[in-house]
C-alpha angles and dihedrals in degrees: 000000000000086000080057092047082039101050088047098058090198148082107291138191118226094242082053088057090041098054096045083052094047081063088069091024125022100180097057108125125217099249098056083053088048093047089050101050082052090058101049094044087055095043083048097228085116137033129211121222102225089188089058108023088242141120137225129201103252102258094205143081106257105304128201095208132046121269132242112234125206111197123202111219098192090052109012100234124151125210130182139226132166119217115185091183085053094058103044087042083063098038082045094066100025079059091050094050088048099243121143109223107216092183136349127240115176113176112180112192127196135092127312119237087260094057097038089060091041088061093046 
């Protein structure tokens, strides 16, 4: 399953992950896909893309923070970065405002450097 998110490079569904693996295995069923992409996300070697209910092979070595993920609308690349002043920015005023962060998900949408020079 992560050689399937890795060889795809982009942003993929679970159903996605689930028919290239019924090639090797029909009668895999969604919710072992499901519990397996559970697996892998807690274990961060993947990242799900809350915006498009899709997950991404981590792209790090083993962090200890959550990334922060840029997502390319025209061509749907991900790429990610990790910000620790970012995050503490953001646990800094969650903290002010007295909220209590259980877990960090920062999207960021707009249109990759390639793209960008293929529209101008």
């Amino acid at each position: 399953m992560l050689g399937v998110l890795r060889a795809r490079g982009t942003a993929t569904s679970a159903y996605q992950v689930l028919e290239e693996l019924r090639q090797y295995n029909p009668k895999i069923a969604p919710p072992t896909v499901y519990r397996a992409l559970a697996v892998l996300s807690s274990k961060g070697l993947i990242h799900r893309l809350e915006s498009k209910n899709a997950f991404i092979a981590c792209q790090c070595d083993r962090h200890q923070q959550s990334p922060v993920l840029f997502i390319c609308d025209d061509c749907g690349a991900v790429s990610e970065n990790l910000s620790p002043k970012v995050l503490t920015a953001l646990s800094d005023v969650a903290g002010q405002s007295g909220f209590a962060l259980s877990r960090h998900v920062i999207e960021l949408h707009g249109t990759c450097s390639y793209c960008a020079t293929e529209i101008a």
